[in-house]
N, C-alpha and C positions, 0 to 999 in steps of 0.2 A: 135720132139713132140712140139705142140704147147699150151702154155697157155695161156689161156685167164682168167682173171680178170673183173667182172660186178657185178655192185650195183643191188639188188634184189627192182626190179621195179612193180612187176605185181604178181597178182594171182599164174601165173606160176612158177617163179621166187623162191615164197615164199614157194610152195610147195616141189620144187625142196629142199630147205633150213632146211624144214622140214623134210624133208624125208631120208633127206643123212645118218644121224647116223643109222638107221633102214638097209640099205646097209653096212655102216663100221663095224656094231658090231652085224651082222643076226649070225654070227658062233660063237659069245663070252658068255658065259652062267652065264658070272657076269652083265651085265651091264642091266639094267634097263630102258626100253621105256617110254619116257612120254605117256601120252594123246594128240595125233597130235588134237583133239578142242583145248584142253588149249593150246598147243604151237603158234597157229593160234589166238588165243584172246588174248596171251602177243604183239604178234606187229602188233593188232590192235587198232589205236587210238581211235577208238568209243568204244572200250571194254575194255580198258586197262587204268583206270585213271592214269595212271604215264605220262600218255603223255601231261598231264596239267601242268609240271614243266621238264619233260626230252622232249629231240630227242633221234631217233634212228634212225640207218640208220646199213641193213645187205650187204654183202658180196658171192658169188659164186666162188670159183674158179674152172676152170674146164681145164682140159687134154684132148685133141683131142675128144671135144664134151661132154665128161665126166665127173660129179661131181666130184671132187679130195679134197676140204676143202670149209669149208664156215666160217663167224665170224659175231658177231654183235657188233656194237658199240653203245655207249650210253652215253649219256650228263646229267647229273643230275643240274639240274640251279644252287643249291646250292653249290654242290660239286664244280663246276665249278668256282663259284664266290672266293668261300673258300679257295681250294686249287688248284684251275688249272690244274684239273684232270679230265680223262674223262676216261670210263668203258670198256671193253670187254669183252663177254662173248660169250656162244653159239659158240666156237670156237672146231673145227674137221677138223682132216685133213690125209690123208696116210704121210708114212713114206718116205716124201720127202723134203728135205727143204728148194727147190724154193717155194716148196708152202703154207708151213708156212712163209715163209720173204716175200711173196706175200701178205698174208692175212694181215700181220703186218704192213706193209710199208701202204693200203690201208687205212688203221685205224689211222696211224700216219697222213698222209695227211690230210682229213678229221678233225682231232684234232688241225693242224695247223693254219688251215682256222679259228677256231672257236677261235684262240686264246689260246690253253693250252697248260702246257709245259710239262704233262706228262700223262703215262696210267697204270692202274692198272686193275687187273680180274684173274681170272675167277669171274664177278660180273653179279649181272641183276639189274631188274631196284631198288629192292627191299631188304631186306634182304631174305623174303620169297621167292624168285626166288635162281633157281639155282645158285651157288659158289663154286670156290674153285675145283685148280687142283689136282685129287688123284696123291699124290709122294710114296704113302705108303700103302697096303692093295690090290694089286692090282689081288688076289686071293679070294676075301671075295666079296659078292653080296652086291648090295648096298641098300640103301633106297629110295623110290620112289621118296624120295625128294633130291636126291644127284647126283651129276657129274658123270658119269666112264668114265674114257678115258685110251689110252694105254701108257705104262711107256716111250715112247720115247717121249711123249710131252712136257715133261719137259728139257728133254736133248734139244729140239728147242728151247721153250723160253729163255731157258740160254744162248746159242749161239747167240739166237739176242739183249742180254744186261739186261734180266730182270733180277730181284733179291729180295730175298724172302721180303715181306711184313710184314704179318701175317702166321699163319698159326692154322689151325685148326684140335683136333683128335676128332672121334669115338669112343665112348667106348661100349663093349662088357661085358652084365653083366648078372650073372647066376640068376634068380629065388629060391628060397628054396621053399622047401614043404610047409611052413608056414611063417606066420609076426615073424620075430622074436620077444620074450618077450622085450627084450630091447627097440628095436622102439616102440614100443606098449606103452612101459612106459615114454618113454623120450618125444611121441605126446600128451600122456596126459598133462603132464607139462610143454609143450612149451602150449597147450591150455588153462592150471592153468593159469599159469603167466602171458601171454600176451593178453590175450582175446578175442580168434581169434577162429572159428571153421571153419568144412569142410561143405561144398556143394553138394550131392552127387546125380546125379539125373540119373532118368531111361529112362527119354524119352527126346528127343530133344527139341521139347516145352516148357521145363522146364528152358532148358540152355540159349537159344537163347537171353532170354531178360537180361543176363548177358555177352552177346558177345561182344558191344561197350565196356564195365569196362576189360575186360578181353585183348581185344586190347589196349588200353589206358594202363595199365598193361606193356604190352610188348612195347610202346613203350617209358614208363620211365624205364624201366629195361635193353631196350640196349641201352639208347640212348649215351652211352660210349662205348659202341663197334666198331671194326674198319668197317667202310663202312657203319653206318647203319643211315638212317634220318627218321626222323618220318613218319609212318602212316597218310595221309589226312582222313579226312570224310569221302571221294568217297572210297579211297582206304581200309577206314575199313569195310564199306558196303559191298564191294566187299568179301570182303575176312571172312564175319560173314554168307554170303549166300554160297559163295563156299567150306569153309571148316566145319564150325561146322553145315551145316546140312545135312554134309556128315559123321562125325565121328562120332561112337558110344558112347554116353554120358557116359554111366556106366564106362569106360577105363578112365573118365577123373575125375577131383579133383578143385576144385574150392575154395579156402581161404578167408573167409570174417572176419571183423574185429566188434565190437560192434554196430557200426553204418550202418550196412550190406554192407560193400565198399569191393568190393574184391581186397585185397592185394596178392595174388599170384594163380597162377593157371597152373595146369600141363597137358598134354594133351599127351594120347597113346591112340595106335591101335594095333592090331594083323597085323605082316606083312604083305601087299599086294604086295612086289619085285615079287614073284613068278606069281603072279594071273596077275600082268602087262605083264609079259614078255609072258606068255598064250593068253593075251589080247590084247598083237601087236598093241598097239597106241589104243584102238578102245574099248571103252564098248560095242559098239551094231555088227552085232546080238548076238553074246555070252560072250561077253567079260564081262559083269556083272554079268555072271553066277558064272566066277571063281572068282572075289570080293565077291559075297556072298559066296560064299566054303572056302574062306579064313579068311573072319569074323566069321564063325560059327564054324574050327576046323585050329586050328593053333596051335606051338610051340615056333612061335618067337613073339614076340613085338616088334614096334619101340615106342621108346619117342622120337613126333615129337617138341615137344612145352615147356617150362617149361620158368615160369616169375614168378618176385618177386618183388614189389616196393622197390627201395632203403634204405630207411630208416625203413624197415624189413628185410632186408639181414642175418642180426646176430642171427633173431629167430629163425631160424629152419625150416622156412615154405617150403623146401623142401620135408624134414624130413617128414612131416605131409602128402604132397600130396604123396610121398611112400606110407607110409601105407595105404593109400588109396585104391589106385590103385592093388598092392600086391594082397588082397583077390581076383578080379576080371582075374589076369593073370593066379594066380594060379587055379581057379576055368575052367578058357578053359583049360587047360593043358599046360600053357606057360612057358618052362624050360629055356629061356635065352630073352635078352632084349637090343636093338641095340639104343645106343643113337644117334640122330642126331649129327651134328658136332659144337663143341662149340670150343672158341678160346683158344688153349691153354694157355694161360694167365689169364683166364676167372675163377678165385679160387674159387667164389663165388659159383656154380656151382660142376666145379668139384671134390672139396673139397667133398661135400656131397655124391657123385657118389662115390669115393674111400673109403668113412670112412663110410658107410650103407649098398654098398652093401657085401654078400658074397665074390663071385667070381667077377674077373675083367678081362678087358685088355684092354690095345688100340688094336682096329682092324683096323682101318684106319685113315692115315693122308693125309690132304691135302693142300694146298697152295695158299694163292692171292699172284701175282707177281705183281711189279711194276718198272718201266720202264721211265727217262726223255724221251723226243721228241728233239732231236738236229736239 
């Protein structure tokens, strides 16, 4: 059998790159399809502001004509200058492992050329791109904004020298029929004392011109977290059109302080895992038919988003965007609530998640490896 190895050159190429997970995982009823537009406008330079401080550069590997794995690589200028690291991500591959140490080696190369002496990922360009290999949960559907891969990809990356980073969990939390009296009374008193209230709005319109402060937000609240660099201009633009006037406002919770500056802000949705995988990469022709059937009657939530300025961390202001949001979940019928993946180390956070909600658990954990280049 022959393999070939080719940098993803052309139209073709990219399609090819796109489309492979959609083959690896058509019979797996956890894993979760992007949107093949948005995966086509991440690695493209005219639509992708990241490419005004990163390169990228993707991977095919193919088996007697046939797609078998692909990978992307990625340069972040800073990252690079910082720590002499450079990213992976976008990485699939069958259970072979010439062709993961294909994929690897191809990446290493490349990394060498540019001067660094080491690799970490599952990353993208962004914090908001996909991250993070599932090592844990690999029975649980995921969220539209999350990795699936199958458990042997971990046993590869091991094999070829990497070793854990970070790592990130999931948490899985039950709904109650009601706010509890407690929160109800402890949001009062975090809003007595510290003089902050909520934002709560119906229409999109309303939100939007709080979308710049709400980024800005998020990116003094992670900029201590592992892998993550600030938000440019371009890149908040981008992402104030692409996501919040797509999310349903009433799901979300907005915290402003006396001088109307918003200090924290939470953001859910009613599932869409289900209505993507109906959806096949593709809103159109019908594929936004099952987005709207899943905004109008659902049982799960995701919380995709949740930020807080640092030097409001100890008020509560989670606390507050809870109760918020609670009346709203429970009013679709929404009996449980999947959080995106936050770093386990990340107390600030999870703390709140364990000591407000009801019912809990970790339903999935996942991993960035990291890896010298010899």
């Amino acid at each position: 059998m022959t393999l070939v190895v080719r940098v993803v050159s052309n139209k073709k190429d990219l399609r090819a790159f796109v489309r492979f997970p959609f083959d690896l995982y058509k019979q797996n009823s956890y894993w979760v399809p992007p949107m093949i537009k948005d995966e086509y406008s991440t690695f493209s330079s005219k639509e992708n502001p990241a490419f005004e401080h990163c390169e990228s550069r993707q991977w095919l590997v193919e088996k007697d004509g046939i797609v078998v794995g692909r990978i992307a690589a990625i340069i972040h200028q800073t990252e690079a200058m910082e720590k002499k690291l450079g990213r992976f991500g976008w990485i699939d591959f069958i259970d072979d492992e010439e062709v993961s140490e294909a994929l690897i080696v191809e990446v290493e190369k490349w990394f060498k050329t540019k001067g660094l002496d080491g690799m970490h990922g599952p990353l993208g360009f962004t914090d908001l791109d996909f991250e993070g290999l599932l090592i844990d949960g690999f029975e649980e559907i995921g969220t539209i904004a999350t990795i699936y891969n199958f458990p042997y990809y971990s046993v590869h990356l091991e094999k070829l020298g990497f070793k854990k980073a970070t790592d990130w969990v999931e948490i899985e939390a039950t709904i109650p029929q009601e706010v509890p009296h407690r929160i109800k009374r402890k949001a009062e008193i975090i809003e007595g004392r510290f003089k902050v209230k909520s934002l709560l709005f119906k229409r999109t319109k309303d939100m939007l011109p709080y979308g710049r402060a709400i980024f800005e937000v998020l990116n003094a609240s992670y900029k201590n977290l592992y892998g993550y660099y600030a938000l440019t201009d371009k890149q908040i633009e981008k992402y104030i059109k692409q996501y919040l006037s797509f999310i349903k406002p009433e799901f979300s919770s907005v915290i402003v302080n006396e001088e109307d500056e918003v200090v924290g802000f939470g953001i859910t949705m009613p599932s869409l895992s289900r209505a993507f995988q109906k959806a096949r990469g593709k809103m159109f022709p019908f594929g936004f038919i099952h987005l709207f059937n899943a905004l109008r009657k659902n049982s799960i939530a995701d919380f995709y988003l949740i930020g807080v300025l640092p030097n409001y961390h100890k008020f509560g202001i989670p606390l507050l965007i809870m109760r918020d949001i609670w009346p709203q979940l429970i009013k679709l019928g929404i009996r449980k609530a999947y959080m995106n993946p936050a770093l386990e180390d990340n107390n600030s956070i999870l703390n709140h998640w364990l000591e407000y909600q009801e019912f809990h658990r970790v339903r999935k954990r996942r991993r960035c490896y990291i890896k010298e280049i010899l």
